[in-house]
C-alpha positions as CSV (number, residue, x, y, z in Angstrom):
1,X,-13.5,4.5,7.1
2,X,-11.7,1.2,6.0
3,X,-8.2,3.1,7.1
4,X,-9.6,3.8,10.7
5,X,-10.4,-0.1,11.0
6,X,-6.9,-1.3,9.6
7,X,-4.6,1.1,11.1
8,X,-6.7,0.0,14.7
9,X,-4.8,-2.8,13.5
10,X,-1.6,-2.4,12.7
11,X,-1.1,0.1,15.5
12,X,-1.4,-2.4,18.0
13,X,-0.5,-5.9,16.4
14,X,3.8,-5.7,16.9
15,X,3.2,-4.8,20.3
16,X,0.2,-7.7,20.5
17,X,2.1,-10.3,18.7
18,X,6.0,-9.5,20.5
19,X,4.9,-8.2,23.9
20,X,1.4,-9.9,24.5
21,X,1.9,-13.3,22.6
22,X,5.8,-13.3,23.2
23,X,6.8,-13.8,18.9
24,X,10.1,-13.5,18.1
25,X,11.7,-11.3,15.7
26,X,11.8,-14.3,13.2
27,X,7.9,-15.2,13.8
28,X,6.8,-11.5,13.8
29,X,9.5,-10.8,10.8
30,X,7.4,-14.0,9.2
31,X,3.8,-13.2,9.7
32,X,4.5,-9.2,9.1
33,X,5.6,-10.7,5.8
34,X,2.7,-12.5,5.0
35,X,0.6,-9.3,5.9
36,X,2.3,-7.5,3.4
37,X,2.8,-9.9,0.7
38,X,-0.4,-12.5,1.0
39,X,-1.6,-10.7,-1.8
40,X,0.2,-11.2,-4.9
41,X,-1.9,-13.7,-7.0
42,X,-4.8,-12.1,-5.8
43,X,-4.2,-8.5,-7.0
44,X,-3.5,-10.4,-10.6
45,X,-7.1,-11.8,-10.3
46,X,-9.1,-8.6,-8.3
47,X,-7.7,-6.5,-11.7
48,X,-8.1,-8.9,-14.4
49,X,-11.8,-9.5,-13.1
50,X,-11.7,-5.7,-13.2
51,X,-10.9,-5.4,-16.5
52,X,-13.8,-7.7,-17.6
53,X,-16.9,-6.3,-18.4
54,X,-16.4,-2.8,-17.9
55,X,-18.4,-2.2,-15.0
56,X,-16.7,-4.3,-12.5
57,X,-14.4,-1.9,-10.8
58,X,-16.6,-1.1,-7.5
59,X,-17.8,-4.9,-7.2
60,X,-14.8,-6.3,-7.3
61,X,-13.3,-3.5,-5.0
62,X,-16.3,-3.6,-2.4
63,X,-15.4,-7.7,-2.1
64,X,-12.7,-6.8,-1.0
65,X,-13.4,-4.3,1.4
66,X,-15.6,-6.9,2.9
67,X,-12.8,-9.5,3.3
68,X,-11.0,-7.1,5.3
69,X,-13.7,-6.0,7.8
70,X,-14.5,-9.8,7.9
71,X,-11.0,-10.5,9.2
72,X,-11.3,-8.7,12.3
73,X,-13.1,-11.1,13.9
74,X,-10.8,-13.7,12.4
75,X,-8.1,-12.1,14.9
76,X,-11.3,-11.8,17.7
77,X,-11.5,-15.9,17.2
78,X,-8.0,-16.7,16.6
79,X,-7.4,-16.0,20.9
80,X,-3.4,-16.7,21.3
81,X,-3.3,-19.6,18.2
82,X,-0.5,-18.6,15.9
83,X,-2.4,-20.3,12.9
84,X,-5.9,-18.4,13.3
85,X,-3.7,-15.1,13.3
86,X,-1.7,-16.1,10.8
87,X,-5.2,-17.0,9.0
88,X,-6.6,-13.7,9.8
89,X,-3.9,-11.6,8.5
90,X,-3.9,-13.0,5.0
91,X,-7.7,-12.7,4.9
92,X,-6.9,-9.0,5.7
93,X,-4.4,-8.9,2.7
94,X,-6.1,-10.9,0.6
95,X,-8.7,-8.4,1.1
96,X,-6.5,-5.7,0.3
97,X,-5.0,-7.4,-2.8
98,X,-8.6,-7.6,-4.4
99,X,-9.6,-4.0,-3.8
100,X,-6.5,-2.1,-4.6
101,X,-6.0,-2.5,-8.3
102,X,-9.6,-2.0,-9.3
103,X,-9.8,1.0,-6.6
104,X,-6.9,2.9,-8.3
105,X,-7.5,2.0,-11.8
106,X,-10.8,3.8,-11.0
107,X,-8.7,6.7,-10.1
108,X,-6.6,6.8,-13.4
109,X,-9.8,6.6,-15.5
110,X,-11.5,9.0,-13.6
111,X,-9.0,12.0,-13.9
112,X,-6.4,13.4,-16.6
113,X,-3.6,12.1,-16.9
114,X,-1.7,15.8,-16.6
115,X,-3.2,15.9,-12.6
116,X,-2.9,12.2,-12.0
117,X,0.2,13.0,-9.2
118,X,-2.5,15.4,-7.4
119,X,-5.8,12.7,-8.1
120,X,-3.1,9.9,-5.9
121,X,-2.3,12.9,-3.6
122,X,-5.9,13.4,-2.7
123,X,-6.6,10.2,-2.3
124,X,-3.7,9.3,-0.5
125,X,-4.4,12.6,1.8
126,X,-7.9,10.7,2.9
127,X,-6.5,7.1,3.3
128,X,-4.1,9.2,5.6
129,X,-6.9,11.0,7.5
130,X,-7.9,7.7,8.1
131,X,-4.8,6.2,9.1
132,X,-4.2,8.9,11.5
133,X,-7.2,8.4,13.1
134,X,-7.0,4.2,13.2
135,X,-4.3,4.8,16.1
136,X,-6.2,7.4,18.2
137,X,-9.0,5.1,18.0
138,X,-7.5,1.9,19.3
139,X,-5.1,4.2,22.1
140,X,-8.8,5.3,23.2
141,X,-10.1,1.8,23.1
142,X,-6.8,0.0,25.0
143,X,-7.2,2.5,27.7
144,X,-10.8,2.7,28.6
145,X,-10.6,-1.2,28.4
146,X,-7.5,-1.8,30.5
147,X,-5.4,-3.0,27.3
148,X,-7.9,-5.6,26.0
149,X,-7.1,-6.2,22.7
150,X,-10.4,-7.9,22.0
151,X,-11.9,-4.7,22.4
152,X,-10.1,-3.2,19.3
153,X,-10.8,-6.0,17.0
154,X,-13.9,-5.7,17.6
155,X,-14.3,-1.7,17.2
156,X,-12.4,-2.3,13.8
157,X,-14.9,-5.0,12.6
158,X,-17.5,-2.8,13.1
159,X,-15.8,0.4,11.6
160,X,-14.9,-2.0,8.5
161,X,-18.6,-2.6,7.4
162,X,-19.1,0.8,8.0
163,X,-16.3,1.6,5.5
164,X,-19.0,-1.2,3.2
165,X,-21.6,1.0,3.5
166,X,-20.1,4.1,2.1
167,X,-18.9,2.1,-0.9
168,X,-22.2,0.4,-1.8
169,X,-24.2,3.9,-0.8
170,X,-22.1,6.8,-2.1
171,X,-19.2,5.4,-4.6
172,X,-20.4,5.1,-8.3
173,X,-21.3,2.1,-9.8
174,X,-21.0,1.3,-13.6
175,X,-18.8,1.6,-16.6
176,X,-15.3,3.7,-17.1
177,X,-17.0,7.1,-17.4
178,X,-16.6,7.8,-21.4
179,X,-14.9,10.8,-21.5
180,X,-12.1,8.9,-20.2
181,X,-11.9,6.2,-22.9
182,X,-10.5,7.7,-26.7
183,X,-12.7,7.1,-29.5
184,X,-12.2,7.9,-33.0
185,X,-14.9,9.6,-35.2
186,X,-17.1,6.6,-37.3
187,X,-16.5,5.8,-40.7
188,X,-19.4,6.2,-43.2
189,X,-21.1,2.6,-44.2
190,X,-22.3,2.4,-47.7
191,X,-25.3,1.1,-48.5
192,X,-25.7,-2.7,-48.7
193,X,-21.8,-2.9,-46.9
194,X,-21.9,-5.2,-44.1
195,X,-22.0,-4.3,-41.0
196,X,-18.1,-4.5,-39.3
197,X,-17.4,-6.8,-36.4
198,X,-17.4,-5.1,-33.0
199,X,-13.8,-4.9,-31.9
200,X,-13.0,-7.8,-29.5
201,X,-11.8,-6.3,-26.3
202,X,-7.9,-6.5,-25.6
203,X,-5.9,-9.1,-23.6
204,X,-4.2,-6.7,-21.3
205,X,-2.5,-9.1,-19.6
206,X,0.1,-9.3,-22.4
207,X,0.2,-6.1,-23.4
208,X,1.4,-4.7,-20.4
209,X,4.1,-7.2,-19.7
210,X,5.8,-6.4,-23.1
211,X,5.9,-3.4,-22.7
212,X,9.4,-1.9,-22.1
213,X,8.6,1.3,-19.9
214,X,6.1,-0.8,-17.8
215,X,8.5,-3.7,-17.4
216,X,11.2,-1.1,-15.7
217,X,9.2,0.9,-13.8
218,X,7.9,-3.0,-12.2
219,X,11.9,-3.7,-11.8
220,X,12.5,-0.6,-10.0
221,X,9.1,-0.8,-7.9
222,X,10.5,-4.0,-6.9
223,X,14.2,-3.4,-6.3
224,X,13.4,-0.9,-3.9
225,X,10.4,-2.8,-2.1
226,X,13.1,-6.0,-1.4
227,X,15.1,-3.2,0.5
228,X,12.7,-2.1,2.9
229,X,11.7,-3.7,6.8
230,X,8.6,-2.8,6.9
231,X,6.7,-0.2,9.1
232,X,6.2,-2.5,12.2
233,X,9.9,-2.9,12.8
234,X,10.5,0.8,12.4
235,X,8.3,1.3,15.3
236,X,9.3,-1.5,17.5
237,X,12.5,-0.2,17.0
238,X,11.4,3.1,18.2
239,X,9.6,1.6,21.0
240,X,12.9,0.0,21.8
241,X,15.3,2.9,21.6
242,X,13.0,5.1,23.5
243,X,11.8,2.3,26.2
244,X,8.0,3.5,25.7
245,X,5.3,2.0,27.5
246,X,3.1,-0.5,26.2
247,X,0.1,1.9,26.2
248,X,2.5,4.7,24.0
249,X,3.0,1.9,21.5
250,X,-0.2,3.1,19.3
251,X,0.5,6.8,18.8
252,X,4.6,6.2,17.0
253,X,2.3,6.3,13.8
254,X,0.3,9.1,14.4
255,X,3.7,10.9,13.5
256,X,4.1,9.4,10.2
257,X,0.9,9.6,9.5
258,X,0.2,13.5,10.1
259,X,3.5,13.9,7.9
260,X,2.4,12.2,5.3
261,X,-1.2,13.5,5.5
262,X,0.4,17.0,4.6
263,X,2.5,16.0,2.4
264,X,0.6,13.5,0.1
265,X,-1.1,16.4,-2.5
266,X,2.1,18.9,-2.7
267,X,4.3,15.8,-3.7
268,X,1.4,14.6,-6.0
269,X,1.4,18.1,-7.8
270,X,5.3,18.5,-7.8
271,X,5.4,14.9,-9.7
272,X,3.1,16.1,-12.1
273,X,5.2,19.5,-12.7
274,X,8.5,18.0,-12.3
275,X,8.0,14.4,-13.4
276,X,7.4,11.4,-11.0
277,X,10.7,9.6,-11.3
278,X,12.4,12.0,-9.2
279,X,9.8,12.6,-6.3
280,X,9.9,8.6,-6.3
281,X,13.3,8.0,-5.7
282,X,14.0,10.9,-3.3
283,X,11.4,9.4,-1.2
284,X,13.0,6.4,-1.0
285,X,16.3,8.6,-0.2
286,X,14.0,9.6,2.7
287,X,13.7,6.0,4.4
288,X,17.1,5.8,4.1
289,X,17.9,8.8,6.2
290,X,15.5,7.6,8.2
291,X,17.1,4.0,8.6
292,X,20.7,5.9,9.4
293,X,18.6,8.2,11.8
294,X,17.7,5.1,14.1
295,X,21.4,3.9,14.3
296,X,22.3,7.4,15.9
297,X,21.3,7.3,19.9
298,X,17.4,7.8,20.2
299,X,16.3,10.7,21.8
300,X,12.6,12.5,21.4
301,X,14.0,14.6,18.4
302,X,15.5,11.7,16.5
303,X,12.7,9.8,17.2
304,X,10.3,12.7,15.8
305,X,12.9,13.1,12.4
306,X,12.4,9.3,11.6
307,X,8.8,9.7,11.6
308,X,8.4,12.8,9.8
309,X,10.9,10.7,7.1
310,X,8.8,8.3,7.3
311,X,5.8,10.2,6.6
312,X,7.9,12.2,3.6
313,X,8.6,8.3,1.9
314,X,5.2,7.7,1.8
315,X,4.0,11.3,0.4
316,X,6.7,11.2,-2.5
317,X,6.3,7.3,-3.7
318,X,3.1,5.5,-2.7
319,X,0.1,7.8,-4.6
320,X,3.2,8.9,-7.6
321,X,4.3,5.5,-8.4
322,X,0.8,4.6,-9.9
323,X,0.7,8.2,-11.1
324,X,3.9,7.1,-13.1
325,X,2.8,3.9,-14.3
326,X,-0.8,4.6,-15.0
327,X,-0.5,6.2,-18.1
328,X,1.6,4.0,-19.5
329,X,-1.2,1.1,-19.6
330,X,-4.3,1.0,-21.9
331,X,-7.1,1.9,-20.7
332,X,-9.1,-1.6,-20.5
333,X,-6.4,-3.1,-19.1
334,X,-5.4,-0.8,-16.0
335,X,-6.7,-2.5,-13.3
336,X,-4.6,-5.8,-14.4
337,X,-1.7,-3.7,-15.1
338,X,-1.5,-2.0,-11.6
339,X,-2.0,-5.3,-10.2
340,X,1.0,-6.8,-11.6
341,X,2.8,-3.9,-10.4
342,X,1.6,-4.3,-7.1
343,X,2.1,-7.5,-6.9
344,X,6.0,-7.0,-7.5
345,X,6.0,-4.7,-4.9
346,X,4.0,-6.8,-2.2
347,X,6.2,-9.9,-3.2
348,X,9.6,-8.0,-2.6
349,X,8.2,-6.5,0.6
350,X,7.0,-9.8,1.7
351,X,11.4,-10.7,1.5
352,X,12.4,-7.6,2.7
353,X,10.2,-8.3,5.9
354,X,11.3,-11.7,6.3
355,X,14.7,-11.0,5.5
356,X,14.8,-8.6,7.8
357,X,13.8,-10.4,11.0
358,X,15.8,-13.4,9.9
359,X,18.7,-10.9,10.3
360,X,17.6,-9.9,13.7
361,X,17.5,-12.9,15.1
362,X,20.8,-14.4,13.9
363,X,22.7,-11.0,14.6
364,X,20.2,-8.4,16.7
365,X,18.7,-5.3,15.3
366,X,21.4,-3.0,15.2
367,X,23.5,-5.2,12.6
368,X,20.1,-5.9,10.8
369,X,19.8,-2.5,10.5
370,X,23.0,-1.7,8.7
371,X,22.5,-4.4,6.3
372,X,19.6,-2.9,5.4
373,X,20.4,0.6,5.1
374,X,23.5,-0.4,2.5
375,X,21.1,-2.9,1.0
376,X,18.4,0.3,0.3
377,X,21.3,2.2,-0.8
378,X,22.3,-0.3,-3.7
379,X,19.0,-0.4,-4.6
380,X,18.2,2.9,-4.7
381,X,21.0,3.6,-7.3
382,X,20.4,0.1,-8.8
383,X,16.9,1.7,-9.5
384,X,18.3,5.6,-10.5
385,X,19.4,3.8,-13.6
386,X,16.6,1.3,-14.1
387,X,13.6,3.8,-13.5
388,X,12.3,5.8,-17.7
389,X,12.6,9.5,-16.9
390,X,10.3,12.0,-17.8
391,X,10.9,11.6,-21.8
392,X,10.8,7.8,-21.7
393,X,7.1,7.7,-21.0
């Protein structure tokens, strides 16, 4: 539900922002940057406040489910002011940065560690059911409404709380379910012993940062997200290419996002057969091709191939990078450990973006675009090296 009222979103907002609003590159380079990287401290704080008190996970994740739907009407107020949407989009992130960590540290505690590739896969599969539907929804929406963008935000808002609803009615509530935590058998007391101290809880915060396996697989994480453009400017340079109209503009995702939907659990179960470091960087060889795939001349079956990349990137790194690092964190301090992970990654995506439409501006897309290919490129076997295989973790 809360992928159907993002992706509404995100279909429309390049062509909103550069067509309806008239943004450059630069600005839209800027504020697609802030969408993506707003939320770095907050993931820190959504999964340290996770990680306190054991049963915080859903609260902490339904806040900020609720900042997101909330946002919508931030965009419905903000009208044409650059500020208020500026405003609305890091609400939306912000949002996103305080659910995410707590959401998928829910996952790692919830399933073994053996099927943890197929657990991200399944999820991944229904944020992507979601997502797929997000852009049908707001195509539907532009064209019984004559393109009136106020229209969608508001049909988002409204499928946001509904998104709320299932959380606080259906999700479960409570501690880390205690299979999932390791105990070891009690030692006997004798008689007249005092009674031992209860264990204070760990400070996870430093245990994860020292640890060498976590610290790469952050280094790679982040390599490779300071290498990417971002989504948006894949599709406006589709849209581009392929001179679509301004009511086509919604269904470019649909593509990736039926790819990736039937992909997302056979890449999570080949990670956990095969090991996730591979999967993970062959899916970033996939947005490569797919970058070297838009500087060919576009036709309908180029244009189809970068999607269907696109989709393949997603199914082979998004769900099996936190199948990689989860295990590799202690228990009562996953949450906060995926969030400085995350946080990496939404930093380094947040100068990839920017980065990007700086380069567009000074030099045009086509130039842009080779920079960024070569930059991936170097990252990607900056990363080969940098990434613990299968016996390192």
């Amino acid at each position: 539900m809360t992928d159907v009222s993002s992706e509404m979103v995100t279909a429309v907002l390049p062509l909103y922002l550069v067509l309806g609003l008239g943004l450059s590159p630069l600005q839209f380079g800027f504020l697609d940057g802030l969408f993506n990287g707003a939320t770095a401290l907050v993931r820190l704080l959504g999964g340290r406040l996770a990680d306190r008190g054991g049963g915080r996970h859903r609260t902490v994740a339904g806040a900020g489910y609720l900042l997101s739907a909330l946002s919508r009407l931030g965009l419905l107020l903000a009208g044409g002011a650059a500020g208020g949407i500026a405003a609305a989009l890091a609400a939306d992130r912000l949002g996103k940065g305080v659910r995410t960590a707590p959401r998928d540290a829910m996952i790692t505690l919830s399933a073994p560690p053996e099927a943890l590739g197929r657990a991200f896969g399944v999820h991944r599969a229904m944020d992507t059911t979601g997502a797929l539907l997000g852009p049908l929804v707001a195509f539907a929406v532009l064209w019984a409404t004559a393109d009136a963008y106020d229209a969608v935000f508001v049909v988002s808002f409204a499928t946001g709380l509904l998104g709320v609803l299932v959380l606080v009615l259906f999700v479960p509530g409570g501690a880390v379910p205690a299979a999932t935590v390791p105990r070891s058998a009690p030692e006997p007391v004798r008689a007249g012993a005092p009674a031992a101290a209860a264990p204070k809880p760990a400070r996870p915060r430093h245990r994860v940062l020292r640890d060498p396996v976590f610290r790469r697989v952050t280094a790679a994480a982040a390599l490779l997200g300071a290498a990417t453009i971002g989504d948006s400017f894949l599709y406006l340079l589709l849209q581009r290419g392929l001179d679509l109209s301004p009511a086509l503009f919604p269904l470019l995702p649909l593509g990736a996002a039926a790819c990736y939907l039937l992909l997302a659990v056979p890449a999570g179960r080949i990670a956990d057969r095969t090991g996730r470091r591979t999967p993970f960087l062959l899916g970033h060889g996939a947005l490569l091709a797919a970058y070297l795939t838009l500087l060919a001349p576009l036709g309908p079956l180029t244009a189809v191939l970068v999607l269907v990349l696109l989709g393949v990137f997603y199914a082979a790194t998004d769900g099996v990078l936190m199948a990689l690092a989860g295990p590799v964190l202690p228990a009562d301090g996953r949450a906060g450990g995926l969030a400085v992970l995350q946080t990496g990654q939404a930093l380094a995506r947040l100068v990839g973006a920017a980065g990007f439409g700086v380069a567009w501006t000074w030099w045009g897309p086509r130039p842009a675009l080779v920079a960024a290919a070569l930059a991936l490129a170097a990252a990607l076997a900056a990363a080969w090296k940098i990434l613990p295989g299968r016996n390192d973790t």
